[in-house]
C-alpha positions in Angstrom: -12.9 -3.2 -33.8 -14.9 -0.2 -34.4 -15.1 2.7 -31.3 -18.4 2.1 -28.8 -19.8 6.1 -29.9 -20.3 4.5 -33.5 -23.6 3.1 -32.5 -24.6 6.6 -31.5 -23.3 8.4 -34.2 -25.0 5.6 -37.0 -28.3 6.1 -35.2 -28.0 10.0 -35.2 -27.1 9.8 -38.9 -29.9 7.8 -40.1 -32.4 9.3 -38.0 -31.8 12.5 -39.1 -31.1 12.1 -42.6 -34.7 10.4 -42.3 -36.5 13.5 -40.9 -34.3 15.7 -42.7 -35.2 14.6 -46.4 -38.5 12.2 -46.2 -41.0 14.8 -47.9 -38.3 15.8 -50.7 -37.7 11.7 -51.6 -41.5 11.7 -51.2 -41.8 14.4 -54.1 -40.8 12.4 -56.9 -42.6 8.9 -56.2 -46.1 10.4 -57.6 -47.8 7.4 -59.0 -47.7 3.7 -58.8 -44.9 3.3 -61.0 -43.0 5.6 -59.5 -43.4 3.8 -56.2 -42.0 0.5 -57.7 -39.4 2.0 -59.4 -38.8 3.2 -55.6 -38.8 0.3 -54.3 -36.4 -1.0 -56.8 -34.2 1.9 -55.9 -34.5 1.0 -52.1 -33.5 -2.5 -52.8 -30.4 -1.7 -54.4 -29.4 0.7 -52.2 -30.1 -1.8 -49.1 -27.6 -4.6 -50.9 -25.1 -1.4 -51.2 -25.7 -0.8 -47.2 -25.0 -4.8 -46.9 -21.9 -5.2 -48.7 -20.3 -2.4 -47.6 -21.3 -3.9 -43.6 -19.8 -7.0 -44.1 -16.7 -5.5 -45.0 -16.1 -4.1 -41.8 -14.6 -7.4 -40.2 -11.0 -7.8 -39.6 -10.3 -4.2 -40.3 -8.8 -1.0 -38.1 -11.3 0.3 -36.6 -11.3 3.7 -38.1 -11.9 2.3 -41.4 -14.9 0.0 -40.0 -16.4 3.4 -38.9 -15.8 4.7 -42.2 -17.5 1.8 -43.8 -20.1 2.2 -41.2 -20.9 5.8 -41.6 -21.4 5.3 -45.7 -23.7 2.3 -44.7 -25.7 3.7 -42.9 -26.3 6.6 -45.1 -26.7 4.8 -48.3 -29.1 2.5 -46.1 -31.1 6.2 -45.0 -31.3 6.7 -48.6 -32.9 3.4 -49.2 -35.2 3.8 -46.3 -36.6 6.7 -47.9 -37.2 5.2 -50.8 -38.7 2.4 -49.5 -41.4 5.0 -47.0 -42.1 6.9 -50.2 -42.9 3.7 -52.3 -44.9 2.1 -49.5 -47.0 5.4 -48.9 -47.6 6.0 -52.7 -48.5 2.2 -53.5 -50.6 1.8 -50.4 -52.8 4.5 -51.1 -52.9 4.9 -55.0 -53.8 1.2 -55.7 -56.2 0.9 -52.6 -59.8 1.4 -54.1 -61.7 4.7 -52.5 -64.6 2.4 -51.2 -62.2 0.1 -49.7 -59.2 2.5 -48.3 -59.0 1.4 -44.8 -59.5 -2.1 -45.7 -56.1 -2.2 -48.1 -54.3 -0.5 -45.5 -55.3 -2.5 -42.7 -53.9 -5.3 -44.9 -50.7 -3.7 -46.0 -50.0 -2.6 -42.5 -50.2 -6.5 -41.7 -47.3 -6.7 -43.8 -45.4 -4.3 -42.1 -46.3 -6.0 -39.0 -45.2 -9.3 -40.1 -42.1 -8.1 -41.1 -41.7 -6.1 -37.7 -42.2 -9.7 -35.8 -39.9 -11.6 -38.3 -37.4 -9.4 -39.8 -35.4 -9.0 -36.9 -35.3 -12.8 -36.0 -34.8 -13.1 -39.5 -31.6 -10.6 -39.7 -29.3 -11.8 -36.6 -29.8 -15.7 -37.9 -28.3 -13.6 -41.3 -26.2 -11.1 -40.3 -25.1 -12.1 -36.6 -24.8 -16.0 -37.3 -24.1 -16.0 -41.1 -21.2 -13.2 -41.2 -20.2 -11.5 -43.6 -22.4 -14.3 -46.1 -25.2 -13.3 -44.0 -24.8 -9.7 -45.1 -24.5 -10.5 -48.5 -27.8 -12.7 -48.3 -29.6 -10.2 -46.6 -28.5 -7.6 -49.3 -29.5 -9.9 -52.0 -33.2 -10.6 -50.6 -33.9 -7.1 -50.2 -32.3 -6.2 -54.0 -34.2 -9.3 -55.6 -37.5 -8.3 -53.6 -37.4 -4.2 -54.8 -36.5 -5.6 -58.5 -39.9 -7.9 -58.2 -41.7 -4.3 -57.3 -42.0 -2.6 -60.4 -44.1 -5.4 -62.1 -46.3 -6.6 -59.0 -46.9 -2.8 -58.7 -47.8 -2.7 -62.6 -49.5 -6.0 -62.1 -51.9 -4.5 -59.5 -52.4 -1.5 -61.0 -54.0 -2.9 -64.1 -55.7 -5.4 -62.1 -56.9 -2.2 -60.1 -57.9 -0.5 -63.4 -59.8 -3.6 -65.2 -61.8 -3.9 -61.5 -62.7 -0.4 -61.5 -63.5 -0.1 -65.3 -65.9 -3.3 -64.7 -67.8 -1.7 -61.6 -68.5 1.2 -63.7 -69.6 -0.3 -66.3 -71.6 -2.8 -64.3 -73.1 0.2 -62.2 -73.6 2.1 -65.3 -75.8 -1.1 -66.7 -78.0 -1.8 -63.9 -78.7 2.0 -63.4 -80.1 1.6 -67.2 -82.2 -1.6 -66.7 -83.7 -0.3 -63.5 -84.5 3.3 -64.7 
């Protein structure tokens, strides 16, 4: 079994890494398909953090905290990503008249997953073992692959409904003038 002081030191880890490097993963994810391509990134890197979990059953302990340590680092990495991506795509495909509106929204998400994910995870991870990790992993990698085109899906949508309110602002300003 893996020492008690792990849960500290896993905590420490990510939580630093997290304050440590947010704004310079944040530097890159510039647009809104940069963001899904974050989120793919994220995904991966959260079925990585998974995998390498699971395989901490049965083994000395040393080696579980070994195991441990990478997971949680490769999963600080994806939790980045995934803040970056979420920041970026929240704002950039809100539209400016509507900005609190879309963020009220996507924060619902957020919420939702707040109330369910953890439910959600020890029915997984705690009741499913090491399959349960594996799951979990594979749900988070198949949901950041599905990013990159909902983000390009909604960016166009976002485009055509913008183009259209110009152009149907830019026609009624004509027949009224």
């Amino acid at each position: 079994a893996a020492p008690r002081w792990l849960i500290s030191a896993t905590m420490l880890t990510g939580t630093v890494m997290v304050v440590a490097l947010q704004v310079r993963a944040s530097r890159t994810v510039d647009s809104p398909r940069a963001g899904g391509l974050a989120y793919r990134r994220a995904g991966l890197a959260f079925l990585i953090g998974c995998g390498l979990i699971s395989l901490t059953a049965g083994i000395p302990g040393w080696v579980a905290a070994v195991l441990f340590i990478v997971a949680v680092v490769v999963g600080a990495i994806g939790e980045l990503w995934h803040a970056a991506a979420g920041f970026e795509v929240s704002f950039a495909l809100a539209p400016e008249h509507a900005t609190g509106q879309y963020l009220g929204v996507f924060g619902l998400g957020a919420g939702l997953a707040d109330a369910f994910g953890p439910g959600l995870l020890i029915w997984l991870c705690v009741d499913g073992g090491r399959a349960g990790w594996y799951a979990a992993g594979a749900m988070f990698a198949l949901t950041g692959a599905a990013m990159p085109p909902v983000v390009r899906w909604a960016a166009n949508r976002t485009t055509t409904s913008t183009a259209q309110a110009v152009t149907g602002s830019t026609a009624g300003a004509a027949t009224t003038g």
